[in-house]
N, C-alpha and C positions, 0 to 999 in steps of 0.2 A: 358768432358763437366761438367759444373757446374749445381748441382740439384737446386740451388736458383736463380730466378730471380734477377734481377739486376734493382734497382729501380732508374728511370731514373728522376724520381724529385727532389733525395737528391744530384743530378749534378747540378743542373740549379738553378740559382739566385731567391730570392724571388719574384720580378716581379713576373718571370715567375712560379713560382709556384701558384702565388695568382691567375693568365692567367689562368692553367690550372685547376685547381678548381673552377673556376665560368664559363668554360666551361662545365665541369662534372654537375654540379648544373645546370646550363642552360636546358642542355640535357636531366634533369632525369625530371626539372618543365614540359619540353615541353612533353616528354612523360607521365606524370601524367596529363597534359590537354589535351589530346590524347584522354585516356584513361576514363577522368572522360566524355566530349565531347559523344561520342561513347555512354556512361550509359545513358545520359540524354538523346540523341535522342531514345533510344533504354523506358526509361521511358515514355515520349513525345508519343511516336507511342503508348504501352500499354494503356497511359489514353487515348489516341484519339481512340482506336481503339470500344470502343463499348460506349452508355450512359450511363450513372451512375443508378443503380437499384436501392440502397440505397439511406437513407440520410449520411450516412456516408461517401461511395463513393465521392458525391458529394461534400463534406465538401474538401474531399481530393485531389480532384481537383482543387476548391479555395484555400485552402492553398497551393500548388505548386506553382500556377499565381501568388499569394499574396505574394511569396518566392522572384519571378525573379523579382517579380517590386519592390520589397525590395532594390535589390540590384542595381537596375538603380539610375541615376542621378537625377532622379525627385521624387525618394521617402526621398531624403535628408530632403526636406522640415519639418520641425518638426511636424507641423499639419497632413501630409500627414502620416508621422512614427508613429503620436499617434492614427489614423484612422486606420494604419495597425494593431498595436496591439488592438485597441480594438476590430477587425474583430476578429482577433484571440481568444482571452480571450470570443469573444460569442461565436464561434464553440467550443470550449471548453467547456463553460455550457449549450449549447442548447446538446452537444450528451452526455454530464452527467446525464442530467435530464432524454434524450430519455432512454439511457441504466436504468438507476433505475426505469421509466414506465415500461419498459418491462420485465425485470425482476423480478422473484418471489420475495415475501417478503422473507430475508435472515433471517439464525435461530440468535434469538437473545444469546448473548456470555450467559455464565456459569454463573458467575458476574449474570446478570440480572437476568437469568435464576431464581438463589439463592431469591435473592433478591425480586422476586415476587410472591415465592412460603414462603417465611419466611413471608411474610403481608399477604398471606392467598388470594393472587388474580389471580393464574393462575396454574394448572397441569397438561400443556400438554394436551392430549384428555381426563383427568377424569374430574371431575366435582369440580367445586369451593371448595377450602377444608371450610369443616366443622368446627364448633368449639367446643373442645369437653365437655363433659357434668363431670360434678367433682361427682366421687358416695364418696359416706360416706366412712370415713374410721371406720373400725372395731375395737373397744379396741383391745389390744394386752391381752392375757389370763395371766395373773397374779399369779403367784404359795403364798398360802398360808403362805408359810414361807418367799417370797422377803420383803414383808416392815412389819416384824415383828424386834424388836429390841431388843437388849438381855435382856435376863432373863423375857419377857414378856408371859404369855402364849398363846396358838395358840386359837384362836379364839374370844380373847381381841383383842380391838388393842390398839395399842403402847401408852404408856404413862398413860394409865389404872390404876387405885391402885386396889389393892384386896382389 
């Protein structure tokens, strides 16, 4: 017995090859529409199955409907296609703005952080920085022999005649 298959397309004329390969492709589309079919109704029942609690929820509902009549004949129309999209483009910034409402105010980056503690406007929970007070500075103590100049003697100063 032969361990190799014997492949029965490199017998048969192009035609037929081209035959059986847009059979093969047929077969696997119709099963992939099977398959996608089946999800959608199995979606379909999920959103119908209870109200929507949210406004997001609800958002997500409309964009599905908004999906399918997308892809109908009657949304060809270009008025009807730029009325789809700006539906979309609002649920889009109506649940941006809902989510930035409800969400805490986020920490602001490092960058800023810097930046408004170097102008003296914010540190965190202490209290507005201060600004600080300049004390005097001290002469530095001076040794008796540094600005004596040679041959002068100590306790002249420099350039002195006897």
């Amino acid at each position: 017995m032969v361990d190799h298959p014997t492949s029965l397309d490199a017998h048969r004329g192009m035609a037929a090859q081209k035959a059986t390969e847009l059979r093969r492709l047929r077969s696997e589309v119709e099963a992939d529409q099977a398959a996608l079919h089946a999800r959608q109704i199995e979606l379909e029942d999920l959103l119908a199955a209870a109200p929507a609690a949210t406004w997001p929820e609800a958002v997500e509902k409309a964009r599905y409907l908004l999906g399918l009549f997308a892809q109908s004949a009657a949304a060809a129309d270009p008025r009807r296609r730029k009325l789809i999209d700006r539906v979309m483009a609002d649920f889009d910034h109506l649940l941006d703005s809902r989510r930035q409402a409800e969400s805490p105010t986020l920490p602001e980056t490092d960058q800023q952080r810097r930046q408004a503690m170097a102008k003296g406007e914010k540190r965190g929970n202490r209290e507005a920085k201060k600004p600080k007070k300049e004390k005097p500075k001290d002469a530095a103590p001076t040794s008796p022999f540094a600005s004596q100049a040679k041959g002068s003697a100590p306790g002249k100063p420099p350039g002195s005649k006897k």
